[in-house]
ROSE-4610 file (N, C-alpha, C; in Angstrom, 1 decimal, always signed):
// ROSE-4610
residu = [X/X/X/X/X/X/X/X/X/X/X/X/X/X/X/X/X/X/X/X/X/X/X/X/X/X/X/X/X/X/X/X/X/X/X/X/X/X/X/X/X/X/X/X/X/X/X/X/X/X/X/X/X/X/X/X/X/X/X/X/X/X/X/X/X/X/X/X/X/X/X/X/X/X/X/X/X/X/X/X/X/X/X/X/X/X/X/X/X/X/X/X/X/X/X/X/X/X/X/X/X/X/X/X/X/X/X/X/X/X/X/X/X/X/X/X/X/X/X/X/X/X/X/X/X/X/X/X/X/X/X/X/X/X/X/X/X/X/X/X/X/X/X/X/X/X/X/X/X/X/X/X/X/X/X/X/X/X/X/X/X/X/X/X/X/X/X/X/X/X/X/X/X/X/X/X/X/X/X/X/X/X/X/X/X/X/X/X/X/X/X/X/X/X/X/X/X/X/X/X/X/X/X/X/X/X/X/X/X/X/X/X/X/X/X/X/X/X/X/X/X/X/X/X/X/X/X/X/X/X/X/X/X/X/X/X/X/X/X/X/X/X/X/X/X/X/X/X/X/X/X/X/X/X/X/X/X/X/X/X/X/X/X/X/X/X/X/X/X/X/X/X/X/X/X/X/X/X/X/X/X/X/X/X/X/X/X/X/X/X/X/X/X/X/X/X/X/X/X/X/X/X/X/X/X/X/X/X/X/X/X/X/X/X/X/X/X/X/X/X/X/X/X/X/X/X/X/X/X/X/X/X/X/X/X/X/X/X/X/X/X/X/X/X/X/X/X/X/X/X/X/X/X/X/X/X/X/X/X/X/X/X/X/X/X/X/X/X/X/X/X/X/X/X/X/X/X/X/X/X/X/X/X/X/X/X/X/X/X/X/X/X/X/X/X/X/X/X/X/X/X/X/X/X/X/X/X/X/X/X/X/X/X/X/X/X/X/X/X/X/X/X/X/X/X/X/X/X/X/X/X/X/X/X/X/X/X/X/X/X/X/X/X/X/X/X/X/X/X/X/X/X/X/X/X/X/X/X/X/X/X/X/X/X/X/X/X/X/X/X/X/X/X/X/X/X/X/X/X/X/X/X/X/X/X/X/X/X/X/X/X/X/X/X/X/X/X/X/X/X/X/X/X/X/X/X/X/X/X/X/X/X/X/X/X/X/X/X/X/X/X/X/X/X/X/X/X/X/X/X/X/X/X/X/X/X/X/X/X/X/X/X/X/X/X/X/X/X/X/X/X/X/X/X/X/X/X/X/X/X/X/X/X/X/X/X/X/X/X/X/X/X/X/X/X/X/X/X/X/X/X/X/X/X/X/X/X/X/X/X/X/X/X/X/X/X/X/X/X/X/X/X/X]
num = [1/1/1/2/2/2/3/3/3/4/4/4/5/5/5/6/6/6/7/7/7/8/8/8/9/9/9/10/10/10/11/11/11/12/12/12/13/13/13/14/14/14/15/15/15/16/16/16/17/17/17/18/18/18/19/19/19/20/20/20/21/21/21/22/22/22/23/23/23/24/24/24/25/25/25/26/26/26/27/27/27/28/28/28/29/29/29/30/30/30/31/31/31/32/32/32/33/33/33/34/34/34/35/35/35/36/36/36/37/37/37/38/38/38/39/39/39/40/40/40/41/41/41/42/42/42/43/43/43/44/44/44/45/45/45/46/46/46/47/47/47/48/48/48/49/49/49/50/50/50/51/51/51/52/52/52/53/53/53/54/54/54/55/55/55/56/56/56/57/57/57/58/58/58/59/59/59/60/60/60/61/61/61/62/62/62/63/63/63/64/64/64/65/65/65/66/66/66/67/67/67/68/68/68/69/69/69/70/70/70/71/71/71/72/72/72/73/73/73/74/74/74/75/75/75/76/76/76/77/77/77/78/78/78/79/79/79/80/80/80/81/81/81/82/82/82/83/83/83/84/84/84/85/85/85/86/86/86/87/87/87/88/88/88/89/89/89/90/90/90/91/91/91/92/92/92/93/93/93/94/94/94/95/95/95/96/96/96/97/97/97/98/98/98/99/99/99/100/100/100/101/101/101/102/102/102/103/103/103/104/104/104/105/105/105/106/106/106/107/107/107/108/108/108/109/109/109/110/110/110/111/111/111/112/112/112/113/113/113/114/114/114/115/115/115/116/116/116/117/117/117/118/118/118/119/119/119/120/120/120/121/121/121/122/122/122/123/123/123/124/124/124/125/125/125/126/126/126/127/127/127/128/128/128/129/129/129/130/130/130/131/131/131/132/132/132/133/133/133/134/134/134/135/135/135/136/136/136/137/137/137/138/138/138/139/139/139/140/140/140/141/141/141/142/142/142/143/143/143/144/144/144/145/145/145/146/146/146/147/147/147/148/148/148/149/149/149/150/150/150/151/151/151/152/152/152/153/153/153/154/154/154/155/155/155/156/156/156/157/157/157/158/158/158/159/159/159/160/160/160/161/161/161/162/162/162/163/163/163/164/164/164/165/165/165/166/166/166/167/167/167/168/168/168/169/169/169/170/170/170/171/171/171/172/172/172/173/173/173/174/174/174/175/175/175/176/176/176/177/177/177/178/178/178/179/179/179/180/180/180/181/181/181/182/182/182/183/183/183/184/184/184/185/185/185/186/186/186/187/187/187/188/188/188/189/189/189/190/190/190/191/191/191/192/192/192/193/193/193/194/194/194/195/195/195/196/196/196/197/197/197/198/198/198/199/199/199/200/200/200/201/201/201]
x = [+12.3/+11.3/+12.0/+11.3/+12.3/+11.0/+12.4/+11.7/+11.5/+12.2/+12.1/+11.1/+10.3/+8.8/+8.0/+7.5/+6.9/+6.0/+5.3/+3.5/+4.1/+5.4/+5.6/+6.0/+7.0/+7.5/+6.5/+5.3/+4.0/+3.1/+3.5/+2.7/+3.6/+4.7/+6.2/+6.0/+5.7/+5.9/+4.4/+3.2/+2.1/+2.0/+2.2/+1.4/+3.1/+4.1/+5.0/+5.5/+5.5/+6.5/+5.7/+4.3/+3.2/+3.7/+3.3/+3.3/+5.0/+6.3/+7.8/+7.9/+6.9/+7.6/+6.7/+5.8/+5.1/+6.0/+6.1/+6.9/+8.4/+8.8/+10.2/+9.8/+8.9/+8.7/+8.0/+7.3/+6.9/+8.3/+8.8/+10.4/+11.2/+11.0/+11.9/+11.0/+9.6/+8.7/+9.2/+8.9/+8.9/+10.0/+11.0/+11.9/+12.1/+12.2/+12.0/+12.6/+13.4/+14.2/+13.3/+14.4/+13.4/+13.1/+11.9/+11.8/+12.4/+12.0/+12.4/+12.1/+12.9/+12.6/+11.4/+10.8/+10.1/+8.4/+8.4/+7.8/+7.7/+8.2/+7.9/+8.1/+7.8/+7.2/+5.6/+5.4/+4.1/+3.3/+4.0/+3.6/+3.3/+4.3/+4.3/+3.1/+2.8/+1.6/+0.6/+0.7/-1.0/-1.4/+0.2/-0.3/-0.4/-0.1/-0.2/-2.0/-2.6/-4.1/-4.7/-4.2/-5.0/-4.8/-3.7/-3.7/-4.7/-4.4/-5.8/-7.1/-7.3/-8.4/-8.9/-8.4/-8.6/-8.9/-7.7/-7.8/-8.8/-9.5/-10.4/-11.4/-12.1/-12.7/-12.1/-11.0/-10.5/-9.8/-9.1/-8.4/-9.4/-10.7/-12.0/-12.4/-12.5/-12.7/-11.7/-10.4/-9.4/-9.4/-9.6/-9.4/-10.7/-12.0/-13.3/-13.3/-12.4/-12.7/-11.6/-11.0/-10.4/-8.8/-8.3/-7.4/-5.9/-5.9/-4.6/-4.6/-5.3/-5.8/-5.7/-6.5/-6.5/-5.2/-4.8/-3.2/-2.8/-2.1/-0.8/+0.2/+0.3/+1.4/+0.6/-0.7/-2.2/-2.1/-2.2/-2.7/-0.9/-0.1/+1.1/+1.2/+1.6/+1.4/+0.5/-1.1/-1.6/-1.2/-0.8/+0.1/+1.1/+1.4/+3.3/+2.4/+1.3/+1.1/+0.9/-0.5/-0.7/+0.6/+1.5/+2.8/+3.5/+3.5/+4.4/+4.1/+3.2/+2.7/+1.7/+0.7/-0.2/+0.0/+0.9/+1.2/+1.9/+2.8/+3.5/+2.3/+1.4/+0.5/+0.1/-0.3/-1.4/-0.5/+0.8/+1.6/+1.9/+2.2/+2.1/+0.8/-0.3/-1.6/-2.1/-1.3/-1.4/-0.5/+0.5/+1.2/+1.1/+0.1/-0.4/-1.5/-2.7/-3.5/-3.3/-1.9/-1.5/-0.7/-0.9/+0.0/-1.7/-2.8/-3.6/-4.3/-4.3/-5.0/-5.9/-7.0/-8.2/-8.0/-7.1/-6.9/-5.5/-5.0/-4.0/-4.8/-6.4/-7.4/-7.3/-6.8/-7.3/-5.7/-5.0/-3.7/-2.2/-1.6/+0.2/+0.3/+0.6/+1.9/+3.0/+3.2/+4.0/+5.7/+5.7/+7.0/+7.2/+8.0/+8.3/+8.5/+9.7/+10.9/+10.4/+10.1/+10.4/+11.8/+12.6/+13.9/+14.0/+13.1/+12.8/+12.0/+11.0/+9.6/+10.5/+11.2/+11.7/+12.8/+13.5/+14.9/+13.9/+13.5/+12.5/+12.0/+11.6/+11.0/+12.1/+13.6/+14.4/+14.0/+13.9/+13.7/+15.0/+15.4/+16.7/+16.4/+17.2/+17.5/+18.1/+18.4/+19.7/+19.2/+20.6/+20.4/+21.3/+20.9/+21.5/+21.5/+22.3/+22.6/+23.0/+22.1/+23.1/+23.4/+25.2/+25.6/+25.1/+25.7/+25.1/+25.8/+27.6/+28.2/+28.0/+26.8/+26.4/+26.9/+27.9/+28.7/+27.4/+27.1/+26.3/+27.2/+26.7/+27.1/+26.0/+26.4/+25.2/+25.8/+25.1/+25.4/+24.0/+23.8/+23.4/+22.6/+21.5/+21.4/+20.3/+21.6/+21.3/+20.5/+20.5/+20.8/+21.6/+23.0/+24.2/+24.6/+23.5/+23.5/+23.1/+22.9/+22.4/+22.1/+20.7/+20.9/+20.3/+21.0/+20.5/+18.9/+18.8/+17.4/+17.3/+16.0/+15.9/+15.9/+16.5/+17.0/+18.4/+19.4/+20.6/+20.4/+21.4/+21.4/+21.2/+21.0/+20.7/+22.1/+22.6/+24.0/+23.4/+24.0/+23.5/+24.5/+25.1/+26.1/+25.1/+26.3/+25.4/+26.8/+26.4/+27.2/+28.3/+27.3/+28.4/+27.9/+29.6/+29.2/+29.3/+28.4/+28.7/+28.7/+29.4/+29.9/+28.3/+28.0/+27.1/+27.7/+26.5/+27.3/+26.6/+27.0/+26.6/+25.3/+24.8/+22.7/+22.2/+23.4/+22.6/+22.5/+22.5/+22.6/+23.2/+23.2/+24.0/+25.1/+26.4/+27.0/+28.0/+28.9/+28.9/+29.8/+30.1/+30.6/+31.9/+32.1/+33.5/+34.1/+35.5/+36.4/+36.6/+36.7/+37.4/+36.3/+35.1/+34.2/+33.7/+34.1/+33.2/+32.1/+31.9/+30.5/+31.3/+30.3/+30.5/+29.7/+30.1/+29.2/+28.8/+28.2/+27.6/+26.8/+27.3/+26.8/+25.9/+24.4/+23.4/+23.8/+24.7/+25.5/+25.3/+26.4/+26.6/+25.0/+24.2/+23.3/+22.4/+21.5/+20.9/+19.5/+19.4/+18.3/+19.1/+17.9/+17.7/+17.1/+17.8/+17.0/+16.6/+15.4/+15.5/+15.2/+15.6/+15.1/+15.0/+13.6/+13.9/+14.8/+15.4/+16.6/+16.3/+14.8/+14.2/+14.4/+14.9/+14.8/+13.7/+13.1/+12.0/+10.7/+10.7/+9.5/+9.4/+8.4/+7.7/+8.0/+8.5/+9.1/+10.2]
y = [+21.0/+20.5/+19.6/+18.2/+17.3/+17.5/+18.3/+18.1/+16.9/+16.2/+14.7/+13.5/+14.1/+13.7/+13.1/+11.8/+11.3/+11.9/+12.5/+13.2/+14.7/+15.1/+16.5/+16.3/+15.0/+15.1/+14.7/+13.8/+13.8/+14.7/+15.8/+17.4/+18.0/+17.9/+18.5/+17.9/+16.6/+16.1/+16.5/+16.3/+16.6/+17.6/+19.0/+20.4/+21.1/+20.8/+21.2/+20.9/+19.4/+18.9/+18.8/+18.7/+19.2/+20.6/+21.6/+22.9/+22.8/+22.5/+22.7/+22.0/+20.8/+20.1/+21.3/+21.9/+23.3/+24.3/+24.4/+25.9/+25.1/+24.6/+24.1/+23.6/+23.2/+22.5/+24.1/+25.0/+26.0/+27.0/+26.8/+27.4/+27.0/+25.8/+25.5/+25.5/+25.8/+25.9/+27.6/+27.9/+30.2/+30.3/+30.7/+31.1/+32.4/+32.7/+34.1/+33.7/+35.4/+35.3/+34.8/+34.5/+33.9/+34.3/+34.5/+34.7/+34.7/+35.4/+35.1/+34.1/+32.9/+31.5/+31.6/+32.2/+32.6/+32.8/+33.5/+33.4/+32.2/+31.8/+30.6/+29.4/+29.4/+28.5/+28.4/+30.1/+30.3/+29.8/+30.3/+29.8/+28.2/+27.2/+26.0/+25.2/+26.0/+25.6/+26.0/+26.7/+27.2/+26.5/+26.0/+25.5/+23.7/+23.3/+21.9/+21.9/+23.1/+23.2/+23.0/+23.0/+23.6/+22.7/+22.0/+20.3/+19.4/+19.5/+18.7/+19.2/+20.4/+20.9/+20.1/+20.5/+19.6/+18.1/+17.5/+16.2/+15.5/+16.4/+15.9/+14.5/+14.8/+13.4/+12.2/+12.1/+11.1/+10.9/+11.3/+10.9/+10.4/+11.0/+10.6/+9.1/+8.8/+7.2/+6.6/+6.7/+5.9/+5.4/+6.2/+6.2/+5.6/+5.6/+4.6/+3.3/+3.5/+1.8/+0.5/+0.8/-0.1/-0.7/+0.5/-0.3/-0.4/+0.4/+0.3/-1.4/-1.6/-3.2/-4.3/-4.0/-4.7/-4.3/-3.6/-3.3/-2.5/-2.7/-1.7/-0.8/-1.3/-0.8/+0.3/-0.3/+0.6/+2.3/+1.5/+3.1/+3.8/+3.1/+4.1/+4.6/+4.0/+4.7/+6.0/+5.9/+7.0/+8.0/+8.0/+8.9/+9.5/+8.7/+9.3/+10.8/+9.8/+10.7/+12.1/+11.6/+13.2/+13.8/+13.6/+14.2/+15.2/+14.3/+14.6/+14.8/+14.1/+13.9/+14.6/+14.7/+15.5/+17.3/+17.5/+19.1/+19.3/+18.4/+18.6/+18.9/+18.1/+18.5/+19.1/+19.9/+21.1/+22.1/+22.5/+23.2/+23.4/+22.1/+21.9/+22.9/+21.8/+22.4/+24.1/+25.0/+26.1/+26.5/+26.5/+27.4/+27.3/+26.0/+26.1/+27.0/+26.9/+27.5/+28.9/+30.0/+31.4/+31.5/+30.6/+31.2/+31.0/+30.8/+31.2/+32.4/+32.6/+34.3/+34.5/+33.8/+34.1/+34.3/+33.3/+33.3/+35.0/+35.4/+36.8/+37.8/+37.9/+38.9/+39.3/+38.0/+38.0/+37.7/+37.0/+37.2/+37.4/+37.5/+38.1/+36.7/+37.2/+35.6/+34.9/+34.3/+33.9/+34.0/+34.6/+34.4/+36.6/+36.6/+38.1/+38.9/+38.1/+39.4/+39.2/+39.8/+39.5/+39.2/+38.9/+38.5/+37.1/+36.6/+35.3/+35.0/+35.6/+34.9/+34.8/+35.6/+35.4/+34.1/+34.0/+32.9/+31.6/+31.8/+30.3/+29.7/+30.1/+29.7/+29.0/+29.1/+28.4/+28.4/+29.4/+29.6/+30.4/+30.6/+30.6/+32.2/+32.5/+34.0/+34.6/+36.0/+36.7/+37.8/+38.2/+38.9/+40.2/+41.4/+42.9/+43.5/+43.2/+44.1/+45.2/+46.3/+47.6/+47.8/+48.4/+48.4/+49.9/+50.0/+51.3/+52.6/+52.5/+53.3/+53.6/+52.6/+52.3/+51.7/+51.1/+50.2/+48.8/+48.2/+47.4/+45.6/+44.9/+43.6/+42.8/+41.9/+41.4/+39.7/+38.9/+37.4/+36.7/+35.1/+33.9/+33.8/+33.7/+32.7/+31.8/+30.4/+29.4/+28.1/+27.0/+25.6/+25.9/+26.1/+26.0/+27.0/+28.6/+29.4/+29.2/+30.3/+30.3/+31.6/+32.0/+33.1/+32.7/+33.6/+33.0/+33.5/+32.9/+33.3/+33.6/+34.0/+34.8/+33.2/+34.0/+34.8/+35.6/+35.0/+35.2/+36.5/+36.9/+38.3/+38.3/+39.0/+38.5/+38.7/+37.2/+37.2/+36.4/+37.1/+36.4/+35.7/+34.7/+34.1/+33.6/+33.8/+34.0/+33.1/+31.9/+30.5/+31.7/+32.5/+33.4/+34.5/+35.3/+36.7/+37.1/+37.7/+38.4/+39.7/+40.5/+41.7/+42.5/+43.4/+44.2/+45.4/+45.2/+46.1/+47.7/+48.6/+50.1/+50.2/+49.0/+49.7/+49.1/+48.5/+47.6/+46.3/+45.8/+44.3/+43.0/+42.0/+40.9/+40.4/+40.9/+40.6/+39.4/+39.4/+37.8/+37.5/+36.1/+35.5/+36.2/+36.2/+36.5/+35.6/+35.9/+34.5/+33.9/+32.6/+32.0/+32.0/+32.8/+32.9/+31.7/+31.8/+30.9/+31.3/+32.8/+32.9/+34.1/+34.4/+35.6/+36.2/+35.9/+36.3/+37.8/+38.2/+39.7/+39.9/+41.1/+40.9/+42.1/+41.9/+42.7/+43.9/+44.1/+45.6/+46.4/+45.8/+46.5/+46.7/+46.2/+45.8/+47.2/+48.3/+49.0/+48.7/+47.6/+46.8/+45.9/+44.7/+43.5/+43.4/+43.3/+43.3/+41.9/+41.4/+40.1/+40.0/+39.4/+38.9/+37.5/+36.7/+35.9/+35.1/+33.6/+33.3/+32.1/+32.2/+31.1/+29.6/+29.4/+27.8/+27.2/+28.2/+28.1/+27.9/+28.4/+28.5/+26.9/+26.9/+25.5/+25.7/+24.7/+24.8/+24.9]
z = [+97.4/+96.5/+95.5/+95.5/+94.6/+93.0/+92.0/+90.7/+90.1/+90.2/+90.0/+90.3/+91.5/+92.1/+91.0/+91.1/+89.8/+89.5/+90.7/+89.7/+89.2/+89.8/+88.8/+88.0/+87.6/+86.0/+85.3/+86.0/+85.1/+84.7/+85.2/+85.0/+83.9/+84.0/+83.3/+81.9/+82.1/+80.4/+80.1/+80.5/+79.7/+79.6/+80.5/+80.3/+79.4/+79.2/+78.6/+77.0/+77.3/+76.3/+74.7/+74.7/+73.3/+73.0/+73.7/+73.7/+73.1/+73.8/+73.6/+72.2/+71.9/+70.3/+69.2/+69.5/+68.7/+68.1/+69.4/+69.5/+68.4/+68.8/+68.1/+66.7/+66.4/+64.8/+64.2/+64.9/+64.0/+64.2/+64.7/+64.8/+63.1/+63.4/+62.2/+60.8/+60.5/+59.7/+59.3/+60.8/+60.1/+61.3/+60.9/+62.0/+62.4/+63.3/+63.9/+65.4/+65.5/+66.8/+68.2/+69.0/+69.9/+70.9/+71.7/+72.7/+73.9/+74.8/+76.9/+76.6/+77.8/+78.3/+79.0/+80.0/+80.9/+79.9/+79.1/+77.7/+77.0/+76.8/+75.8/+77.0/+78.1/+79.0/+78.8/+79.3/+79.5/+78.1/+77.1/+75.3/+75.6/+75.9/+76.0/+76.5/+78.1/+78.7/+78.0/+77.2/+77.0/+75.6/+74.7/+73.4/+74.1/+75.0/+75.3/+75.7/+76.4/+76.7/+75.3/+74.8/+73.3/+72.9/+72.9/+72.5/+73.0/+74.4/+75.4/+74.8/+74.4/+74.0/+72.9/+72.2/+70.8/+70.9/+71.6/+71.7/+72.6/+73.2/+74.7/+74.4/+73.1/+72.8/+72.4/+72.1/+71.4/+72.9/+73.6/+75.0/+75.6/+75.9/+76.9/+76.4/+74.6/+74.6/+75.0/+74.7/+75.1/+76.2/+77.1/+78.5/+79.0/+78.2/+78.9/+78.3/+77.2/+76.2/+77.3/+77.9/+78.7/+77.8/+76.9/+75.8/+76.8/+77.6/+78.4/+78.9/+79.5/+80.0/+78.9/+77.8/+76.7/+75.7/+75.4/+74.6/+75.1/+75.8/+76.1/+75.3/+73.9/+73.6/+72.5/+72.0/+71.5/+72.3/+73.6/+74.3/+74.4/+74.6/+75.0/+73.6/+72.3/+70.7/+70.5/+71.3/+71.2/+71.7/+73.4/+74.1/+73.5/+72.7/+72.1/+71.2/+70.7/+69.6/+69.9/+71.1/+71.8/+72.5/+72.6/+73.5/+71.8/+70.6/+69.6/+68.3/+68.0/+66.4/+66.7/+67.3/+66.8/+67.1/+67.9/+68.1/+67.0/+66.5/+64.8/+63.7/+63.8/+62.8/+63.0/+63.9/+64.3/+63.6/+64.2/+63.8/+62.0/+61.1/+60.6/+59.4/+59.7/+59.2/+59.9/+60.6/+60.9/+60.2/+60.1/+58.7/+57.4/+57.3/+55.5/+55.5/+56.3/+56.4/+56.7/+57.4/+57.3/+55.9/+55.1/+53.8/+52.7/+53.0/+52.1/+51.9/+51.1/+51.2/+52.2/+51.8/+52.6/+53.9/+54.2/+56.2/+56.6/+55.1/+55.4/+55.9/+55.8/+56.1/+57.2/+58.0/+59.5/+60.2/+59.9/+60.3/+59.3/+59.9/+58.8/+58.1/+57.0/+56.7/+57.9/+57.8/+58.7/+58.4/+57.1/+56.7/+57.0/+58.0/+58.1/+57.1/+56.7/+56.1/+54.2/+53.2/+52.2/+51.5/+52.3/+52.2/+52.3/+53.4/+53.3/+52.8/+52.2/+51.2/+50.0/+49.6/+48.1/+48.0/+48.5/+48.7/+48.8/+50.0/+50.6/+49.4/+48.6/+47.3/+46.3/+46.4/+45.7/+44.1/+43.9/+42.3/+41.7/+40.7/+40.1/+39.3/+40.0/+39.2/+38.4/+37.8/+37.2/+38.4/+39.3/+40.6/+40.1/+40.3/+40.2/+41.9/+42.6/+43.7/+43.8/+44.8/+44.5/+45.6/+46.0/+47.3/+47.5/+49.0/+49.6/+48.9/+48.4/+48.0/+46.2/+45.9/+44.5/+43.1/+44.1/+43.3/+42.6/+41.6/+41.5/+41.1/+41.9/+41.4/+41.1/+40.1/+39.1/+39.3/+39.4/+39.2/+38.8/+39.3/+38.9/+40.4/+40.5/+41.8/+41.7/+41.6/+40.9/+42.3/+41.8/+42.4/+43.8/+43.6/+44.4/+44.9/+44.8/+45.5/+46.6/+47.6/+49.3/+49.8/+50.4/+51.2/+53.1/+53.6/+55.1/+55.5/+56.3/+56.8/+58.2/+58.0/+59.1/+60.9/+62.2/+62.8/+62.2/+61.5/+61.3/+60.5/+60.3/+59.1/+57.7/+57.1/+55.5/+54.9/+54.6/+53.5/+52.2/+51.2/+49.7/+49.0/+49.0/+47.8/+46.5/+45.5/+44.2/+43.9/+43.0/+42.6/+41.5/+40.8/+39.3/+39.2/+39.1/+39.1/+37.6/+37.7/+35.8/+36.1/+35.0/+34.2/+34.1/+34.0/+33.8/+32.4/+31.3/+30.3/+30.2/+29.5/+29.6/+29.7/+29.4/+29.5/+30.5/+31.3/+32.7/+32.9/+31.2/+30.9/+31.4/+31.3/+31.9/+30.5/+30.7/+29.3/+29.5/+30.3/+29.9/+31.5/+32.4/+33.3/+33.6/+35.0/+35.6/+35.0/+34.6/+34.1/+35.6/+35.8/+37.3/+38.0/+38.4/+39.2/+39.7/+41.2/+42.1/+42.8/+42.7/+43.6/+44.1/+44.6/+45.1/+46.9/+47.8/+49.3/+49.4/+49.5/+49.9/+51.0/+51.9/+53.3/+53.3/+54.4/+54.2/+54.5/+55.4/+55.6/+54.6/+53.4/+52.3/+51.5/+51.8/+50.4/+50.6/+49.5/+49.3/+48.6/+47.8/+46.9/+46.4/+46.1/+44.9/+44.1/+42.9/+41.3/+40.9/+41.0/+40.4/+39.1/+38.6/+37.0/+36.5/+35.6/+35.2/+34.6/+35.4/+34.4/+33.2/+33.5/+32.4/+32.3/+33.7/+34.0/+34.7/+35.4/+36.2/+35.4/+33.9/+32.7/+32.2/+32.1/+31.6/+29.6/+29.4/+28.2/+27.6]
């Protein structure tokens, strides 16, 4: 069987490659480990139907108005779009619409871990970590901080570590501090605290 066959790579790029740019752009919107290949085939074909679905009236004028004959480059721009741009926006406007309340009723957020809802937000903290052996480290997590996201493991670098004083408090900067990496292994909880950059005023 030659895969190469023009009417199968013409089957290959329409019933696949919508459904494959989905799956890959809501990948990089909510990331989460990945599926069997065999699985996210079957995913592929069924979100490309859903594409055709959607799109069925707007392909059905195209295809009676005669624009391939009359512009060519009209109807192939539309094609691209149905192959790429518009499964991006679908994708797109589906993950705004799972981060509103109303639509949480009926399905999850799309963001798993609260590890990643809190970081993802890029807001600036004063961070109290407590290790498993209960050692506590306290820093900054600023601008030029970083934590990983999800598929990978949860690691936290915090740009500055600070001193924690007898009532728990934040008393003043590591001398020399560059940051500090902390690996989820170690970690038991996260204390966040306002660092007051984030406040209007």
């Amino acid at each position: 069987m030659n895969v190469w066959d023009e009417n199968k790579l013409f089957l290959f790029i329409a019933f696949v490659v919508p459904g494959f740019v989905a799956i890959k752009v809501y990948e990089l919107l909510a990331p989460s480990k990945s599926g069997e290949s065999s699985k996210q085939l079957v995913d592929a074909i069924s979100y490309s139907c859903l594409n055709y679905a959607i799109l069925l009236w707007p392909i059905y004028l195209v295809e009676t108005s005669g624009l391939k004959a009359t512009n060519l480059n009209y109807y192939l721009f539309f094609y691209f779009s149905v192959l790429f741009v518009f499964p991006t926006l679908l994708v797109i406007l589906w993950r705004w619409l799972r981060e509103l309340e109303i639509v949480q009723k009926f399905v999850p957020h799309p963001t798993q871990k609260p590890w990643d809802y809190v970081f993802s937000q890029r807001q600036c903290h004063w961070v109290i970590v407590t290790l498993r052996n209960g050692e506590k480290i306290a820093g900054m997590y600023g601008p030029n901080s970083f934590a990983s996201s999800a598929p990978a493991e949860e690691q936290l670098y915090l740009e500055e570590q600070w001193m924690l004083n007898d009532a728990g408090g934040f008393e003043r900067r590591v001398e020399q501090t560059s940051g500090i990496i902390i690996l989820s292994s170690e970690i038991m909880s996260v204390e966040f605290m306002h660092s007051g950059e984030n406040e209007d005023g």
